[in-house]
Each structure stands twice: as C-alpha cells, then as structure tokens.
C-alpha positions in Angstrom: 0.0 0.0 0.0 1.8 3.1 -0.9 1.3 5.9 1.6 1.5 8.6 -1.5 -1.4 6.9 -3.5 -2.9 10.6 -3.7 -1.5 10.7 -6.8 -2.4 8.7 -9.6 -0.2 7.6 -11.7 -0.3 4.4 -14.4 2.3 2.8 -16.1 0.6 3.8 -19.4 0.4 7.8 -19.9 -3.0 9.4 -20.2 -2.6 11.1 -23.6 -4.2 11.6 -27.3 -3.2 8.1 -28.0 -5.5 6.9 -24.8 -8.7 6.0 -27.0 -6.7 3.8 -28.9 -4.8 2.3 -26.1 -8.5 1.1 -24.6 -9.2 0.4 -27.7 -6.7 -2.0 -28.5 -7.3 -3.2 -24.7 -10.7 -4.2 -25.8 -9.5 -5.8 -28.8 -7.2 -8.1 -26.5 -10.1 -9.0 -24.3 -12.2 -9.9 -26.9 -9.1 -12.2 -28.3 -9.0 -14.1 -24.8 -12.2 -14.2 -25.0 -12.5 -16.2 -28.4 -9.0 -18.6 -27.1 -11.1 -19.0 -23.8 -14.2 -20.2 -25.4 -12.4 -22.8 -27.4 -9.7 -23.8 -24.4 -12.7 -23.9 -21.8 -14.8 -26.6 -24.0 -12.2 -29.4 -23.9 -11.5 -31.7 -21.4 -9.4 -31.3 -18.3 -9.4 -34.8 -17.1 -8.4 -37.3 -19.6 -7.3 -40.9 -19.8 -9.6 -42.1 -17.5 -11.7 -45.1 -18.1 -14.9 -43.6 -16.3 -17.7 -43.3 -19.2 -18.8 -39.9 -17.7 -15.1 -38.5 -18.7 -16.0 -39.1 -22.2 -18.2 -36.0 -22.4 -17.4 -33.0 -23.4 -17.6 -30.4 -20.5 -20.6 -28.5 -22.4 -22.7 -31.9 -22.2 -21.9 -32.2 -18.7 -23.1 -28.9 -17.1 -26.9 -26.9 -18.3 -26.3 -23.6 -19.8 -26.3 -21.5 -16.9 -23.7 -23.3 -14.5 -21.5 -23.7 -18.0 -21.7 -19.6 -17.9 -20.7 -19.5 -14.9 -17.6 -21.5 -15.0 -16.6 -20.1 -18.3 -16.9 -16.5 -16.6 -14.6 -17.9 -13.8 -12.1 -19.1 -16.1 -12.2 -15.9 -18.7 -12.4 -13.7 -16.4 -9.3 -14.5 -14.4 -7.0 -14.6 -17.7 -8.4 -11.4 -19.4 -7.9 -9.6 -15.8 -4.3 -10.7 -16.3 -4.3 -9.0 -19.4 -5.5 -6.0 -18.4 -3.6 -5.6 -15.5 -0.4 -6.6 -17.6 -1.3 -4.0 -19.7 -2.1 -1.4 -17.6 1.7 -1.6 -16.0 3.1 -0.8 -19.3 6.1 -2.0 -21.3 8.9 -1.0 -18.8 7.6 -2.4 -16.2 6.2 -6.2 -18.3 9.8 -5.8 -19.4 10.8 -6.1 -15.5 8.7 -8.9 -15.2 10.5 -10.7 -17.8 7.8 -10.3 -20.4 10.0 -9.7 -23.6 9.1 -9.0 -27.1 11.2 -9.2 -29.9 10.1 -5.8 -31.3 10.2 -2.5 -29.1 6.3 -2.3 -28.5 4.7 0.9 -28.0 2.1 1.3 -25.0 -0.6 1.5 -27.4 -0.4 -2.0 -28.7 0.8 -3.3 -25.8 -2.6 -4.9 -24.8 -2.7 -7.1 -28.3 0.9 -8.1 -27.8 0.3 -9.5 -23.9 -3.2 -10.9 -25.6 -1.0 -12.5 -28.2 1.8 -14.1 -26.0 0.1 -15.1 -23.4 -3.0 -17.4 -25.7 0.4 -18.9 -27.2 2.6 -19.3 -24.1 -0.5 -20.5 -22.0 -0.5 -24.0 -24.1 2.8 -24.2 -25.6 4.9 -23.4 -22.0 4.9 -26.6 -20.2 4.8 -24.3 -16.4 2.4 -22.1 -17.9 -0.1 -24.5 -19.1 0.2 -26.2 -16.4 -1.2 -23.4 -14.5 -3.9 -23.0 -17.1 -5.2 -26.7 -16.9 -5.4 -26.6 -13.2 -7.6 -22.9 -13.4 -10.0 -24.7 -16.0 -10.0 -27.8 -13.9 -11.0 -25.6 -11.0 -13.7 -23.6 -13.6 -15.1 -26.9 -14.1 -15.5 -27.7 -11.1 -17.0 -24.6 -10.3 -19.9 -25.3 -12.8 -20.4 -28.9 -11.5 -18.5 -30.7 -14.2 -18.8 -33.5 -13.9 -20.1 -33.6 -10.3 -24.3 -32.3 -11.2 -23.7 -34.8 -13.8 -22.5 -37.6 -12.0 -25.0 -37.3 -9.3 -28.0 -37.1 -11.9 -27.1 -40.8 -12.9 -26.5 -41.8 -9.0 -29.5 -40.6 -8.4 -31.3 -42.9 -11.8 -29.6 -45.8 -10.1 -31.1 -45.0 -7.0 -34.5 -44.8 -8.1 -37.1 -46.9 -7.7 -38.8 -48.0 -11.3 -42.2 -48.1 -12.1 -42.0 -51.0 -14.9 -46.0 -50.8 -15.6 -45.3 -48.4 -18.2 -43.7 -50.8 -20.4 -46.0 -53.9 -19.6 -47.8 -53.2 -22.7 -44.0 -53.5 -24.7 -43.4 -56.9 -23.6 -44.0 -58.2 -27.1 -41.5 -55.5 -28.5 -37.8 -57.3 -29.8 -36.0 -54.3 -27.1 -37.8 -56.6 -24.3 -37.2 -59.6 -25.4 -35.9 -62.5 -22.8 -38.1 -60.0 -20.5 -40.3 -61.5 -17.6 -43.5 -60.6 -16.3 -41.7 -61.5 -12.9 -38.6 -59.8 -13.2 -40.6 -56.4 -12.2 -40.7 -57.4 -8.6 -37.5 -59.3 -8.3 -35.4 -57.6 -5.9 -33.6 -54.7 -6.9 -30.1 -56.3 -6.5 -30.8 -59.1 -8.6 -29.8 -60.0 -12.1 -33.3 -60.2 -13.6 -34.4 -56.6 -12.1 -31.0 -54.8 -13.8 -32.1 -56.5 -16.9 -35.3 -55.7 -17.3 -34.7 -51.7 -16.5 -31.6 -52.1 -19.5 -34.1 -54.1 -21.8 -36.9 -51.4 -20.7 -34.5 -48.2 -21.4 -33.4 -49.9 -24.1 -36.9 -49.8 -25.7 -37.7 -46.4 -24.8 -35.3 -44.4 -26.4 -34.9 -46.1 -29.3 -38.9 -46.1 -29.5 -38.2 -41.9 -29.1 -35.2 -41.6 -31.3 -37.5 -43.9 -34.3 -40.4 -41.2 -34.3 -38.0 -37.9 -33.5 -39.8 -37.1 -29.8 -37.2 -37.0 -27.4 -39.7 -35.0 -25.3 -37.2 -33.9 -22.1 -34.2 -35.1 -23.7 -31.3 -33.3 -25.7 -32.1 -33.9 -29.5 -28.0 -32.7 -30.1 -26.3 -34.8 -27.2 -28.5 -38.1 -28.5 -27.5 -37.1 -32.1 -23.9 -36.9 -30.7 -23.9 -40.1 -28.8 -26.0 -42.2 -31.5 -23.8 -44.5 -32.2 -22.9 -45.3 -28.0 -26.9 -45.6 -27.8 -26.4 -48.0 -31.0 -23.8 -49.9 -29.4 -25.8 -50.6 -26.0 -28.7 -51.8 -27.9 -26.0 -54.3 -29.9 -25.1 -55.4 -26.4 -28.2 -56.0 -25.0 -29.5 -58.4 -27.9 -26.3 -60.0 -27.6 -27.0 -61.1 -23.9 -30.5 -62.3 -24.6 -29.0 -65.9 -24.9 -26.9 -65.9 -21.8 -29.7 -64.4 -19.8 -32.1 -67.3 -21.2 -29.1 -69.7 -20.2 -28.6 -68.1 -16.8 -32.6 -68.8 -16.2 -32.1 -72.7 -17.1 -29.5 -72.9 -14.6 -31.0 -70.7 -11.9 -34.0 -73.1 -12.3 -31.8 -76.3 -11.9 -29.5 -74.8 -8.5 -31.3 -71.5 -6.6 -27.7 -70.3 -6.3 -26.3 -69.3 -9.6 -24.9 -66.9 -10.6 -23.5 -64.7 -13.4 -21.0 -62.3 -12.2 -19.6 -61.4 -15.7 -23.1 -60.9 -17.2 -24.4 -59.2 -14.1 -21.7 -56.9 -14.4 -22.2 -56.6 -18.2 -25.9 -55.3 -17.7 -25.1 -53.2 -14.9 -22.0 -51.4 -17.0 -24.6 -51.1 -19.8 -27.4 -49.5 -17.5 -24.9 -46.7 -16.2 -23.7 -45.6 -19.5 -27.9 -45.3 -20.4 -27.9 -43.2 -16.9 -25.1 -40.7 -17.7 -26.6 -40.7 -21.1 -29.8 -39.7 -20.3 -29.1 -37.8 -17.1 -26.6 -35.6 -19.6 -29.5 -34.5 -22.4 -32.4 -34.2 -19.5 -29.8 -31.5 -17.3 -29.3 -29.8 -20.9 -32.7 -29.7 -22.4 -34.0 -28.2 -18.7 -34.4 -24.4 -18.0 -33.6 -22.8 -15.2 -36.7 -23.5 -13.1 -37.8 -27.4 -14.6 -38.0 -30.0 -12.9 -35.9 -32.8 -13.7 -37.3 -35.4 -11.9 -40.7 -34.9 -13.3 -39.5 -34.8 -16.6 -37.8 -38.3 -16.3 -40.6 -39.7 -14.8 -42.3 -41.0 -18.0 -39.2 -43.1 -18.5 -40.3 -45.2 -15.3 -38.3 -43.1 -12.4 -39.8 -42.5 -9.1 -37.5 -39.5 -8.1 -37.9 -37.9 -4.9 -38.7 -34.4 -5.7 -35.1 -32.2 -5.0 -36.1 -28.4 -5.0 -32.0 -27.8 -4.1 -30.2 -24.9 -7.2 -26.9 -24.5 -7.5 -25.6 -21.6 -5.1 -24.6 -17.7 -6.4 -20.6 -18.1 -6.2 -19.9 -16.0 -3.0 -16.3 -14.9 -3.4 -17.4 -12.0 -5.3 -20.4 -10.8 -2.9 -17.9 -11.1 -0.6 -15.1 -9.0 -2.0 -17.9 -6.5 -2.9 -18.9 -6.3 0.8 -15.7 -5.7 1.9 -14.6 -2.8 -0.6 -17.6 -1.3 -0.1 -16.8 -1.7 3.5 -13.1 -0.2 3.2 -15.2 2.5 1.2 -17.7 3.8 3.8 -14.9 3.6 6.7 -12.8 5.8 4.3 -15.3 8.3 3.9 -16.3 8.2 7.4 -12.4 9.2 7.6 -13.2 12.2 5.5 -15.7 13.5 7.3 -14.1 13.0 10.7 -11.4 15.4 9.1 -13.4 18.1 8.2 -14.7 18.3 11.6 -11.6 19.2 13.3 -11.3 16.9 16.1 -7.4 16.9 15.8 -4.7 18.3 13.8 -4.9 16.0 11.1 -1.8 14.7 9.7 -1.2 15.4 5.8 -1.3 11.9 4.7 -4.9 11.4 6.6 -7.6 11.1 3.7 -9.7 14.8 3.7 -10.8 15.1 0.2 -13.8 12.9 -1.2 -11.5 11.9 -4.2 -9.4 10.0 -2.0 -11.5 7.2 -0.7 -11.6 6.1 -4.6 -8.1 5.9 -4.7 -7.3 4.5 -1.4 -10.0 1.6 -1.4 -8.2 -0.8 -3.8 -5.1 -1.2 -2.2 -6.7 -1.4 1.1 -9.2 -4.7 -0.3 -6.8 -5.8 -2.6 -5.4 -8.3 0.2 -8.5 -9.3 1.3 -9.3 -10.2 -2.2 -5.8 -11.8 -3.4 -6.3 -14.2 -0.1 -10.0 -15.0 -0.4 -9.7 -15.9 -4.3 -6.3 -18.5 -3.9 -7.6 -20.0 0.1 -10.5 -21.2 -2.2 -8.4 -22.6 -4.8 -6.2 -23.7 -2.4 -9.0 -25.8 -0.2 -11.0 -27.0 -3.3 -8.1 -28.6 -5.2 -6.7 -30.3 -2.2 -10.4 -31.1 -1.1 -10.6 -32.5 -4.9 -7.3 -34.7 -4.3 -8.9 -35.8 -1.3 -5.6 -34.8 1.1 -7.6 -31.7 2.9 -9.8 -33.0 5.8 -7.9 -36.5 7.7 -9.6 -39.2 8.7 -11.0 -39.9 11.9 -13.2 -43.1 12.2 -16.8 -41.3 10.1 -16.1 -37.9 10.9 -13.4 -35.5 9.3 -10.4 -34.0 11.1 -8.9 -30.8 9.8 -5.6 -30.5 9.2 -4.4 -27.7 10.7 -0.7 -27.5 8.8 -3.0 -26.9 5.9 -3.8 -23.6 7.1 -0.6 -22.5 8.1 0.4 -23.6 4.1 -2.8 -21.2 3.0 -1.4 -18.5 4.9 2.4 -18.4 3.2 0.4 -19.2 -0.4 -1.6 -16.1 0.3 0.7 -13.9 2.0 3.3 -14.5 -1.2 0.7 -14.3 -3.8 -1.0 -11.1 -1.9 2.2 -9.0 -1.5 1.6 -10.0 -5.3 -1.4 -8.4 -6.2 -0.4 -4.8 -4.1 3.0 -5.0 -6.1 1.3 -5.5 -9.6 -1.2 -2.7 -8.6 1.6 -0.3 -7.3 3.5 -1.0 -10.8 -0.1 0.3 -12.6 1.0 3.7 -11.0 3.9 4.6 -11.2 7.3 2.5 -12.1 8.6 0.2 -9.6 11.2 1.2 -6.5 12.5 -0.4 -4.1 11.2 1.5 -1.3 7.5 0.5 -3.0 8.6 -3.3 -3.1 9.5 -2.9 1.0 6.5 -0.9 2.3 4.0 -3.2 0.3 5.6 -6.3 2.3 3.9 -6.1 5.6 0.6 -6.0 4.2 1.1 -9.4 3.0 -0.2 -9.8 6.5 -3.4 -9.4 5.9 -3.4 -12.0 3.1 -2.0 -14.7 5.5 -4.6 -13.7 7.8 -7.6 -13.5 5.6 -7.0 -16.5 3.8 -6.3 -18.9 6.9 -9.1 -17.8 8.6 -11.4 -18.1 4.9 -10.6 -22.0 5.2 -11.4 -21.9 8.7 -14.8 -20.8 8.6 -15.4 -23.1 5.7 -14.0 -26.0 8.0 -16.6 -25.0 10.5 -19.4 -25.1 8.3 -18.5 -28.7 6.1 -17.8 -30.3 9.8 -21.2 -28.9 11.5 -18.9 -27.2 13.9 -19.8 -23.4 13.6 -19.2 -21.4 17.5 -21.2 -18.7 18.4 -21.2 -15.7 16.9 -18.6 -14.1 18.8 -15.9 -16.4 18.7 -17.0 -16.7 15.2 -16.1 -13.0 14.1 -14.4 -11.4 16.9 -10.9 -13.0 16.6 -10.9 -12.5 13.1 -11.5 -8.8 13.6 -9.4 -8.2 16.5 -6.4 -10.0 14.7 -7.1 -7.9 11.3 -7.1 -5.0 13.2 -3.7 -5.7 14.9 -2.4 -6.9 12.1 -3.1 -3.8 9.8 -1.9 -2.1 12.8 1.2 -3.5 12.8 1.5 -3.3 9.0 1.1 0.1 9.0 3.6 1.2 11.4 6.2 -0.9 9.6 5.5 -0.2 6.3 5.7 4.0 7.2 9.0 2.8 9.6 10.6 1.7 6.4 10.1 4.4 3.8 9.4 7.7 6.6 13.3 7.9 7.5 15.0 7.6 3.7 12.1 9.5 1.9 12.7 12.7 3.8 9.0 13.7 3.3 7.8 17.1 3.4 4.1 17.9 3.0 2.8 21.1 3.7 6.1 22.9 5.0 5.9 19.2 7.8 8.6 16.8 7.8 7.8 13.5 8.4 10.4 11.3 9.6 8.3 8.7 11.9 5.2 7.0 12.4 4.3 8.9 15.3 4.4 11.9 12.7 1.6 9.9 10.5 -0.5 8.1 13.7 -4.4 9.4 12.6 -3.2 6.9 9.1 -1.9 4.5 10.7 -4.4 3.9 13.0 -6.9 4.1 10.2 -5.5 1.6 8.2 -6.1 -0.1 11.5 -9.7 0.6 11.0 -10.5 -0.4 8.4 -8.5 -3.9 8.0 -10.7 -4.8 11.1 -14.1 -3.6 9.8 -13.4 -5.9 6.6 -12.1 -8.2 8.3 -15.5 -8.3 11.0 -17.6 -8.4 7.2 -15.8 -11.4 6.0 -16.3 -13.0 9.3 -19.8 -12.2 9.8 -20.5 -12.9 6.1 -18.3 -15.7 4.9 -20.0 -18.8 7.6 -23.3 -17.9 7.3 -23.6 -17.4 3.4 -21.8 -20.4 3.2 -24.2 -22.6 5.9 -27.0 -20.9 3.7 -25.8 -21.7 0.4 -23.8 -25.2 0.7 -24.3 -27.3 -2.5 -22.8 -30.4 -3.5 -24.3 -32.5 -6.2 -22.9 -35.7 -5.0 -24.3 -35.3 -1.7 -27.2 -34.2 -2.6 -27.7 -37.8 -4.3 -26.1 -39.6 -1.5 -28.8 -37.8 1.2 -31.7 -39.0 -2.2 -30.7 -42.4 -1.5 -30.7 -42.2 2.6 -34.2 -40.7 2.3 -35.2 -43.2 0.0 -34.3 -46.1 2.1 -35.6 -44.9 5.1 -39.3 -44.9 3.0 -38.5 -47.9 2.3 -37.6 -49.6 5.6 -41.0 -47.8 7.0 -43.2 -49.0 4.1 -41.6 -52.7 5.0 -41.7 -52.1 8.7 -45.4 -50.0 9.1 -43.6 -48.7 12.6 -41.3 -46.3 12.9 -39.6 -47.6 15.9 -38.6 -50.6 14.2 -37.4 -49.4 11.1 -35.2 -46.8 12.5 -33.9 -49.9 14.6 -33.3 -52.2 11.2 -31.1 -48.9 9.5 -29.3 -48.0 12.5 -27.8 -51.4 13.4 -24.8 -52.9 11.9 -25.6 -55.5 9.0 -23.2 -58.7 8.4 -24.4 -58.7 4.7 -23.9 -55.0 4.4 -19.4 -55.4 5.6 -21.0 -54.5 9.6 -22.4 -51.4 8.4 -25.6 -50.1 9.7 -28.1 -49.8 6.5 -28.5 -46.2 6.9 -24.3 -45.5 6.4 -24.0 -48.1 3.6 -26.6 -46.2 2.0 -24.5 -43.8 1.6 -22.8 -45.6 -1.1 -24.2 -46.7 -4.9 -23.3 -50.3 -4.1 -24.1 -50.4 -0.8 -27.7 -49.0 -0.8 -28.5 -51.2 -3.3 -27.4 -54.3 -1.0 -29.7 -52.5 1.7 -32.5 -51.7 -0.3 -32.4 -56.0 -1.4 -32.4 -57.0 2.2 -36.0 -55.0 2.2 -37.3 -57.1 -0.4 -35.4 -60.3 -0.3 -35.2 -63.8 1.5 -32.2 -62.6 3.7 -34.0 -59.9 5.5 -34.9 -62.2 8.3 -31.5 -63.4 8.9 -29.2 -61.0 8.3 -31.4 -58.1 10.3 
C-alpha cells in the first residue's frame, strides 16, 4: 500500500493516444475471450476409463452453471491481461515479459493478448497453470459432479416398470419376464429388465424424433454409444435365457460377468440420459418430473446451485473499506485533531485508497478457495478420523504463506499500474502481505466450521478475526511507514515527516479499516456459506438415505422398528448399519435387497 497513492499515476500515460490504447485493450479482451471459449470446452481430465469422462464439458453442465464457469475461467485470464497492460512495457519488461520488437504502450494490450493465448498452451509451467484454473472452472460449474450425481440418483431410483407392460412383445424386451418387475432390486433379472426397458424407450423416441425432455443434439452426438448398448443388449438375450435354465436347476447361480455386463450397460444409459435431461431443462424445470415417464420414481429435490460468494464477498468488503474511508473524511473536516497530511480529507481520496486497502482481502480469499477445493478435490484436505473428518491444521498454516506471497503480489502489480517500480515501493507493500495470511487462513477456517457442522457462536465466530485484522493492519502500517518515513525525507505542507508517530491518525486508520473488513468477511463468509452449501454428489447420497428410510418404513409400518433395522450394523452389508452403507451406490442397493429379499430375516 503506498502511503502517497494521492497521486495517480499508471504505467501507461494518459494522452491523445489513450482512446486507442482502450481500444486496443478491448481488442485483447475480446481475443482471450475467443482462445477462452475454445480452451474452456475441452476436457481437463483425460485418460480415464470412467464413461462420464467421455463428455465434453458442455454436455456435462446446463447452460447457466457452463456460464458460470466459463466467466470464472475468462475472467481471471483477461484480468491478467488488463492488469499486464495497464503496467506498461517498462515495467512487463521487468517482469521478464520480452518482445522481440520495441512495443509501444498502445499496442501493448494485443501483444500480452497474443503471447500469453500462445505461451498458456505451448509453455509446459504455464499450461500447467492454465489446466489446473479450467479444472477448478469446471468444477465450479459442476462438471462433472451435477452430472455424476443425476445418474447416481437414476440408479437409485425406484422403477415403475408398468409403463412398459404393454412393450413386452416389442424385440428391445425380449428375454423379459413378467416376474422380473418385482424381483429384488439387486438381482440379475431386475437390472435387466430396466436395461431391456431403457433400451426400448429411447430407441422407441429416437424412431419417431420425440425425445420430449431429452437433448435432441447430445442423443445425435452419442447415437452411435446408444447403438452400441442396444447391440449389447440383444447379444445377452442368450446368456440371460441360459442363466434362467440354470438358476432353475441350482437356486444359487450366478452370473457375475453378465451381471456386471448389464449393470456397466445401464450406467452408461444413466449418464446418457441424465446428460441430455440436465441440458434440455431451464432454469426453473424439474428434472425429476421430466424423467418420470421413462419409469423413475425420483424424490422431488427443489436444491439450485448456489450464487458463487467470493465475489459478494469481495464487494462487501470494498464497499466496506469505502464507507470507513469516507467516514475518515468527514471526521477530518470536523476538526477533532490536527490531522496529519497523509490522513484522507478530500472525497476523491477514498476512490483511490480503497483498492489497495481490499486488494489483500481479495488476493487471499480468491487463492484459500483454490487452495481448499483442489486439495479437497485430491482428497488430502480434511484426515480421517473413524466417520467424521479431522482438519488438518498444517493446511492452514500452508494457506497462509500461499496467500501472503501471492497477496504481496497483487499490491505489487497494482503499485506497478501507477507509477514504475522502486524499491522502497517493493518494501513498504511487504507487511501487508499480512493481511493475506490472515484473511485467507481464517477463509478455510470458517469453511471448515461449516463442512464439519462445527460453527461457534457468533462471537468467537467473528471477533478473533477482527481483533487479529485490526492488529495486524496495525502492525503493517507502522512498519510499512518505519521503512520508507526515514529515507524519503518527506515534506508535506512545510511538515517533515520522519516517523510514524508523525503519520498516527493513518496508521491507525488503516487499522480501522482492516478490522471492519475483516469483522464483514467473518460475519459474512459462515453464514452465506451454511446458507448456500451445494454439492451434487451429496445431494444424491442424502436422495438415497431418504429413499431407504421410506423404504424400511413401508416394509416395517412402525417407525420404531425401522429406524432400529437402518441404524444397526448389517453382516451382509461389511458390519455397516443400513442407513451408512446407504450412503454408497453399491451399498444402498445391498440395503434396499435386504428389504425385499429372502435374507432380511436373517441377516437383520
């Protein structure tokens, strides 16, 4: 934060050549843009053997969470751009940004716009960097996650085979049983009568062009998968018919390969169709009514995607920074004290002073969520500790230093926009990285508190945070002014300044204000959170709970008993209680065949 921000300078000079300058800035944009859109649709995970990996991001995601994650991942580039061209070409020349040209501040924008499209795919660091922002863009529009959980939740489902009793005669059902629609769910002839079923339904919808809730394109584009399932599933008609002679002759046969044919089969049908039903929908449709004609019973899930927060809550706290500044103002202009000349007393000032004060803030908030999500995503965050999670607090101390580093950053980058770098800049921007450390530990923190249900009350929840800001911004203050006051030999208004004592009104509201954003973010950051927690995969996992515990009571008729039956561990079920196996794909479905099989009685 440099304590003579008053006046404005940019690397870039504000001349006749200005309008083109933007001009050409908006040009560069619009370049990233058109790389971004292309870079953005293709894959970030690829060699694995997962069917869902096949699609292309666009086909996993509906149109308004792909917006959103495209705007994540644009947006950070082309604010690289600008910032690298607002510096100007000194100072990207100190960087190490080099061009083999001299290139004039006017073009500057197209030449960063240029480089950077090329060196983000060609420069092994670089696009390494680049993969793991579109990975975290993906993820941040639910790909593959929403699209994962849709067919979680398809294999979860109960089926309503009536629909199709009058398709029995049809070739697609085939080798299918009258019986097999009550067998238990876990059982060989159930899966394949829902494959033979599905089967017979789309192509019955593809044959007479009325795919009704379904993506026309995304069928179209995976014709020849749906082609290849319906090859598959005439090919097993004969080893289903043979697996019924010798289930006739000996009660316990079995088919593992052919059981785990179908069952392959059935969740490529359930990506499939839980891809083009998420892409037809709207904003405010209703998925699981619209799948319901295909047989589903679908517990009714009114959950949306949340608003990402980071930017409400960077908008909170500048706006924040901004009404303590003016507050500032108006203190000065009543007279209270002899303010010093560095303390803020014209209206213009705020404006200027805001930025560098939330720039921190921001830096920290928008790399402790990267940070958390991609370790969260690698599954090394939160350690184990028996069914609950356990925080790792060495992970936050690791947030801090990321933050701190990448925070002194951002004020360094911003202090290059106005005027050229110096040393004494580089120094008194250094203890503000503070804040970043600060900011971004606690960020993580509060997250923490709200994934493990461990939130504490309100004033342990936001007072440390803006006590410690407070200090901290205290402390940087003091030491940044410490640094430059006794080389700089600063006179303002016939007043030397040669301490901090000399500048103390500043100092102490820089303390101000780095505790009143710091009390925002820690009265804003848990409880948006709490409010807005989504996760598509738990989301299905809590479908599939809810729908086993309908189905223990409908078995039951007592609640007593079949809260006893899902709470108690389960030989068949690896010793787990029904109700946590549940919480598994596999395991529910084992659950859910104890309900309507011949094992209930001994294995309950």
């Amino acid at each position: 934060m440099d304590q003579q921000s008053s006046i404005l300078q940019i690397g870039v000079p504000l001349d006749a050549s200005s309008p083109l300058f933007f001009a050409c800035l908006l040009a560069a944009v619009a370049i990233v843009y058109v790389a971004c859109r292309k870079k953005f649709a293709e894959r970030s995970v690829t060699g694995s053997e997962d069917y869902i990996y096949q699609f292309l991001p666009r086909q996993l995601a509906t149109r308004e969470e792909y917006s959103k994650g495209f705007m994540t991942y644009f947006g950070s580039i082309a604010l690289m751009v600008v910032l690298l061209s607002l510096i100007g070409p000194k100072n990207v020349a100190s960087l190490g940004i080099t061009f083999q040209k001299e290139v004039s501040y006017v073009v500057l924008p197209l030449a960063i716009a240029f480089v950077l499209v090329g060196a983000l795919q060609n420069v092994p660091g670089l696009s390494l960097l680049e993969q793991m922002l579109r990975q975290y863009a993906h993820e941040r529009a639910y790909i593959p996650a929403a699209a994962r959980a849709t067919a979680e939740r398809l294999a979860a489902a109960d089926f309503d085979f009536s629909v199709y009793q009058a398709a029995l005669q049809s070739p697609e059902m085939r080798g299918v049983e009258v019986s097999d629609f009550t067998r238990s769910r876990r059982s060989l002839e159930h899966d394949w009568a829902r494959l033979s079923a599905l089967v017979y339904e789309l192509k019955s919808r593809r044959e007479a062009g009325v795919t009704g809730p379904l993506d026309a394109g995304l069928l179209r584009d995976y014709e020849k998968d749906l082609d290849l399932i319906e090859e598959r599933q005439r090919a097993m008609e004969d080893e289903v018919a043979a697996y019924r002679t010798e289930r006739a002759k000996n009660p316990g046969y079995t088919n593992d390969k052919l059981r785990e044919s179908i069952r392959n089969n059935l969740y490529k049908l359930y990506v499939l169709m839980g891809c083009a039903v998420r892409l037809k929908k709207q904003p405010y449709d209703d998925i699981d009514l619209a799948l319901r004609p295909f047989g589903f019973k679908l517990h009714r899930s009114n959950t949306q995607p949340p608003e990402d927060l980071k930017l409400t809550e960077i908008g909170g706290a500048a706006a924040c920074a901004l009404l303590l500044l003016f507050g500032a103002v108006l203190l000065a202009h009543l007279k209270l004290w002899a303010v010093t000349p560095v303390f803020a007393q014209n209206f213009w000032q705020p404006f200027l002073d805001f930025v560098p004060a939330t720039l921190p803030f921001a830096a920290a908030i928008f790399v402790a969520d990267l940070m958390r999500r991609y370790q969260i995503g690698k599954g090394t965050w939160f350690g184990p500790a028996g069914r609950r999670k356990r925080r790792m607090r060495p992970q936050y101390i690791h947030v801090a230093l990321v933050c701190g580093a990448l925070g002194y950053l951002a004020l360094v980058l911003w202090g290059f926009a106005q005027k050229a770098p110096t040393l004494d800049g580089l120094k008194i921007d250094l203890p503000y990285a503070l804040l970043a450390m600060v900011t971004g530990a606690f960020y993580v923190y509060h997250l923490d508190n709200v994934e493990m249900n461990d939130r504490p009350t309100l004033m342990w929840e936001a007072g440390p945070q803006a006590v410690l800001t407070g200090i901290v911004g205290l402390i940087a203050a003091l030491a940044s002014w410490e640094i430059v006051l006794p080389t700089a030999h600063l006179v303002i208004n016939g007043k030397e300044l040669s301490t901090a004592t000399d500048v103390l009104d500043k100092v102490v509201l820089t303390a101000v204000v780095s505790a009143g954003i710091g009390l925002w973010l820690a009265c804003y950051i848990p409880r948006a959170a709490a409010e807005a927690r989504y996760d598509p995969l738990a989301e299905a996992r809590d479908d599939r709970v809810r729908t086993l515990q309908a189905a223990a009571m409908e078995h039951f008729g007592d609640t007593a008993a079949s809260t006893a039956w899902l709470e108690k561990p389960n030989v068949v079920l690896e010793g787990k209680a029904p109700k946590v196996a549940a919480e598994q794909l596999d395991g529910f479905e084992r659950a859910i065949a104890l309900l309507h099989g011949p094992k209930m009685l001994d294995a309950a």
